[in-house]
VMD Tcl script that draws the C-alpha trace (Angstrom):
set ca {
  {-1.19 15.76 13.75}
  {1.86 13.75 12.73}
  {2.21 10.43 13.12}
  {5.34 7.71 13.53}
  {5.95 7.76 9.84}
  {5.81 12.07 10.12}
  {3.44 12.53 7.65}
  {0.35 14.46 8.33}
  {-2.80 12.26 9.40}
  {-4.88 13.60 6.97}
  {-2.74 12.38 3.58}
  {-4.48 10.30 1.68}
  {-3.54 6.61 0.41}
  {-2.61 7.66 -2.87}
  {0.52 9.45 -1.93}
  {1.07 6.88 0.58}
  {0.80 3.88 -2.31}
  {1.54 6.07 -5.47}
  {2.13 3.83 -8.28}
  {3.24 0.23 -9.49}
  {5.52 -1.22 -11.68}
  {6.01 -4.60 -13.22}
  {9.45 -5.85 -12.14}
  {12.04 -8.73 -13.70}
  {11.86 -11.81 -11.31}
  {15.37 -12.37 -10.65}
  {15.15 -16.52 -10.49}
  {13.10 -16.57 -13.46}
  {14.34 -13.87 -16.15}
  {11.65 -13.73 -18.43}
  {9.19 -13.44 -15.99}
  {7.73 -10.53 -14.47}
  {5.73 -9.56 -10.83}
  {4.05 -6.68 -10.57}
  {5.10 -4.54 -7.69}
  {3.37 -2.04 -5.90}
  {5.32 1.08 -4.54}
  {5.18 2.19 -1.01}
  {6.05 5.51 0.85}
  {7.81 4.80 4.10}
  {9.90 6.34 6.55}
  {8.37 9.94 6.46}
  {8.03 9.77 3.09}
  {11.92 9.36 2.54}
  {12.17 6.01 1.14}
  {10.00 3.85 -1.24}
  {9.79 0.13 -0.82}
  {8.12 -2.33 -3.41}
  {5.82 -5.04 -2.37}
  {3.66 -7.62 -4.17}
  {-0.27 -7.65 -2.92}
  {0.82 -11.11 -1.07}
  {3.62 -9.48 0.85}
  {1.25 -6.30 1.51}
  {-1.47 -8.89 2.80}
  {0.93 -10.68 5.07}
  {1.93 -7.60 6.69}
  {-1.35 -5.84 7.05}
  {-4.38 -8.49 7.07}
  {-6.93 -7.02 9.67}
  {-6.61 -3.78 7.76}
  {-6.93 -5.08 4.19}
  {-10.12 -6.78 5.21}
  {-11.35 -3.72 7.27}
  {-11.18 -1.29 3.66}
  {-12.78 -4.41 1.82}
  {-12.02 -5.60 -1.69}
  {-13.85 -3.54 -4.12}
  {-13.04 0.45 -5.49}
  {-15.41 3.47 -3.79}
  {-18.58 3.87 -5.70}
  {-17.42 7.22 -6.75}
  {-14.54 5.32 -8.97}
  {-14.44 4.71 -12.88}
  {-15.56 1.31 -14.01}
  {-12.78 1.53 -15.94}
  {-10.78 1.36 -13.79}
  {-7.76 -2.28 -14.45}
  {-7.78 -4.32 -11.73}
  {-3.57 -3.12 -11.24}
  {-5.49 -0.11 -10.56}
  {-8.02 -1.35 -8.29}
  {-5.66 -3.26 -6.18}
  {-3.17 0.31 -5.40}
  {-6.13 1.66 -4.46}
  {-7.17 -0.72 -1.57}
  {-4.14 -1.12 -0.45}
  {-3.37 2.40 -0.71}
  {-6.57 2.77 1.79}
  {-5.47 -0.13 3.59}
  {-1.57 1.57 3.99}
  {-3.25 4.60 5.29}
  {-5.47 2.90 7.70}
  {-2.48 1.05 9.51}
  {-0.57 4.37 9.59}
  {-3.12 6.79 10.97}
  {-4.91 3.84 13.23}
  {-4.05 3.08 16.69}
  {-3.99 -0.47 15.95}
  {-0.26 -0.90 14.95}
  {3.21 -0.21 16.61}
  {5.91 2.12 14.97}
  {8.26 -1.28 14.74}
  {4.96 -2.87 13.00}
  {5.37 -0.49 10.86}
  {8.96 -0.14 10.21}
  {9.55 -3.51 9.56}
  {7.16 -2.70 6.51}
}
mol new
graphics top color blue
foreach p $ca { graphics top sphere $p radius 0.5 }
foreach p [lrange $ca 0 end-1] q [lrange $ca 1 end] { graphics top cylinder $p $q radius 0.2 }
display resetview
């Protein structure tokens, strides 16, 4: 099954939120946000999001995966870590669901 973003259903949320970097704030130079990496657009194109931009695009689906890591997960795992993870799941679950539009989506 493929869906709007023509990946297959079944790929999981770590190759749909791979990785995260911390990035220069432009305004304030010696400052830094950490930025969390997105795959969109059938996996063409990568967009970067903080964890306050991710939850203002996709509440009801953060909240639906919950806030802590599987049981099956390290306890050492950083909280950096912890946070691509959920919203990795959370990514996945607004892709494959039926709950969001493609333009939902695309405005991403």
């Amino acid at each position: 099954k493929t869906d709007y973003v023509g990946v297959k259903s079944c790929i999981n949320g770590n190759n749909l939120c791979p990785g995260f970097i911390d990035m220069c704030d432009m305004k304030i130079k010696s400052r830094y946000t950490r930025t969390y990496a997105f795959a969109v657009d059938g996996m063409t194109k990568t967009v970067f999001r903080t964890p306050a931009e991710f939850n203002r695009y996709f509440p009801q689906e953060v909240t639906a995966v919950g806030s802590k890591p599987p049981k099956s997960s390290s306890p050492r795992l950083s909280t950096a870590e912890i946070q691509r993870r959920i919203m990795g799941s959370a990514y996945k679950l607004a892709v494959n669901g039926n709950t969001r539009t493609s333009s939902d989506l695309q405005s991403f």
